[in-house]
C-alpha positions as CSV (number, residue, x, y, z in Angstrom):
1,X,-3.0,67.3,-37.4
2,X,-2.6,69.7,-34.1
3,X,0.3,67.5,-32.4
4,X,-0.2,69.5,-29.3
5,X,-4.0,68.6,-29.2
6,X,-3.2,65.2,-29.6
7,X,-0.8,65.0,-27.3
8,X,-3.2,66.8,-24.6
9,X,-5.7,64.7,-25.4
10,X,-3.7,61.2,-24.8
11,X,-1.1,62.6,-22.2
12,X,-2.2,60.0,-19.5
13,X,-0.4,57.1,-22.0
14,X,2.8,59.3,-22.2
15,X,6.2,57.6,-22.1
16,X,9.3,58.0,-19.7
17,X,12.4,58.7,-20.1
18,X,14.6,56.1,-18.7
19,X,18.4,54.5,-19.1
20,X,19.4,51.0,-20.4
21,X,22.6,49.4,-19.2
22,X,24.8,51.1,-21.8
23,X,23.5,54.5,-20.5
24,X,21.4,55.1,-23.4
25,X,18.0,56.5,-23.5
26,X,15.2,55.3,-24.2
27,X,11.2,55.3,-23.6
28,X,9.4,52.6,-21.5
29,X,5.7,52.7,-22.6
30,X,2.5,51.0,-20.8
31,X,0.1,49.7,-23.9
32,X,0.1,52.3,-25.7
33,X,1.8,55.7,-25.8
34,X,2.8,58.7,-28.1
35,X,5.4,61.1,-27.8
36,X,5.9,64.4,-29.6
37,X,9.4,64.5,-30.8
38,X,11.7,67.9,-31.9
39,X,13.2,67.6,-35.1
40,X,16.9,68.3,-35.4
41,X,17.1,66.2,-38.9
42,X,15.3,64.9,-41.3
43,X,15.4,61.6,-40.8
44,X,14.7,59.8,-37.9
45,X,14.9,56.2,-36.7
46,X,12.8,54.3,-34.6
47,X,13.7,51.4,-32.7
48,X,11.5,49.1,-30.9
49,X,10.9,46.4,-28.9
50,X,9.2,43.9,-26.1
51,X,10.2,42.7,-23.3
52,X,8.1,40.2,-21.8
53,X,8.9,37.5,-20.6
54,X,6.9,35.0,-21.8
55,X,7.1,36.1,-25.7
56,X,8.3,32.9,-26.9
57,X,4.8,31.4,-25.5
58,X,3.1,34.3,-26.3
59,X,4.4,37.0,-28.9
60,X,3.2,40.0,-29.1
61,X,2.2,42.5,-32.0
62,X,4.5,45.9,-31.8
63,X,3.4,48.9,-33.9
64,X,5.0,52.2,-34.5
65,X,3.7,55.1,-36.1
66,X,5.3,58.4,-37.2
67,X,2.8,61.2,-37.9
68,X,0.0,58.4,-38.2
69,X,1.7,56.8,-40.8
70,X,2.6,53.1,-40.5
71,X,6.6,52.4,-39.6
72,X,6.7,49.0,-37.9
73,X,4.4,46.7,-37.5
74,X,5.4,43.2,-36.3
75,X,4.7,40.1,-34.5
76,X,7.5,39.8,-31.7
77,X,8.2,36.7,-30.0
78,X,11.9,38.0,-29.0
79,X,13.3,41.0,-27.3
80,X,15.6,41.9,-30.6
81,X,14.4,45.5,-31.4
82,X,13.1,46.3,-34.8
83,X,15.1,49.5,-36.7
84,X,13.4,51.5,-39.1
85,X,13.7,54.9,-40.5
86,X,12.1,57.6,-42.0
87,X,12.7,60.9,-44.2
88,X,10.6,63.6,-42.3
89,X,9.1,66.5,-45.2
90,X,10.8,69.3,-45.6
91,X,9.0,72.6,-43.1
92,X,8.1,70.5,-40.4
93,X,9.9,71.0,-37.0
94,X,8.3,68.1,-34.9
95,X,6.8,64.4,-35.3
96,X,4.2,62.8,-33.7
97,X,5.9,58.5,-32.4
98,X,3.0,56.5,-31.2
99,X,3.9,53.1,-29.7
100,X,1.3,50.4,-29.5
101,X,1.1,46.5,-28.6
102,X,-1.6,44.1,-28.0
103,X,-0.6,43.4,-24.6
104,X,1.7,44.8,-21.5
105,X,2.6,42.7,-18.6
106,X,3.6,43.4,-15.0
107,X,7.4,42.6,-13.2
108,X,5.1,41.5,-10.3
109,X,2.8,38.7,-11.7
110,X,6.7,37.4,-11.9
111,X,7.7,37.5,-8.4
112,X,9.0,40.7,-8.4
113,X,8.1,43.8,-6.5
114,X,7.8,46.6,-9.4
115,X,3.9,46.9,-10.0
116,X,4.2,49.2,-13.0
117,X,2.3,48.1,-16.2
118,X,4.8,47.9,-18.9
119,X,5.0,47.4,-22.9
120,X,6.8,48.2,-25.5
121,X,11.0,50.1,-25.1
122,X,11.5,53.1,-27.5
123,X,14.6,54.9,-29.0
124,X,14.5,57.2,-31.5
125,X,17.4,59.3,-33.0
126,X,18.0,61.6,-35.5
127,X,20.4,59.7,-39.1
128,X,22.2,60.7,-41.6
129,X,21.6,57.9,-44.1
């Protein structure tokens, strides 16, 4: 699959870099998003998680995908991020991470002033298992 075309085609959903409070990275995505990802290993791992909230009411379904193929799928009703990893084939030099739950929420229908649509938090890094 052309990981440039697909990333053209669904740029609009793209993910942002941002910091947590330990000064790590990660990616805030809206409902769903992708992100085309430099290899500098061959494995990768993919952490995930939610962070509405109202997910003890209401959880939500989180799914991750690496190179269209399935790599978490699971029904969150906490913020505790789901870790899994992945051997990447030999000869390829980037992956394709697409982020997806069933439903984002807003800081403001909370009484807060950011109006930004949010879903799912993303980490990746490279392992040496």
């Amino acid at each position: 699959r052309d990981l440039h075309k697909e990333y053209r085609r669904q740029r609009q959903m793209c993910i942002r870099d941002r910091l947590d409070s330990s000064g790590e990275e990660f990616q805030w995505a809206r409902g769903r998003a992708l992100a085309v990802v430099p290899l500098s290993d061959r494995w990768i791992e993919v952490s995930a998680w939610a962070h509405h909230p109202d997910l003890s009411e209401r959880p939500i379904r989180l799914q991750v995908w690496v190179d269209g193929v399935s790599l978490i799928d699971s029904v969150r009703r906490d913020e505790t991020p789901v870790i899994e990893a992945v051997r990447i084939p030999e000869g390829r030099v980037r992956v394709l991470v697409e982020v997806e739950v069933d439903r984002t929420w807003s800081p403001s229908d909370y009484g807060q002033t950011d109006t930004r649509e949010l879903g799912p938090g993303l980490r990746w890094r490279f392992v040496d298992p």
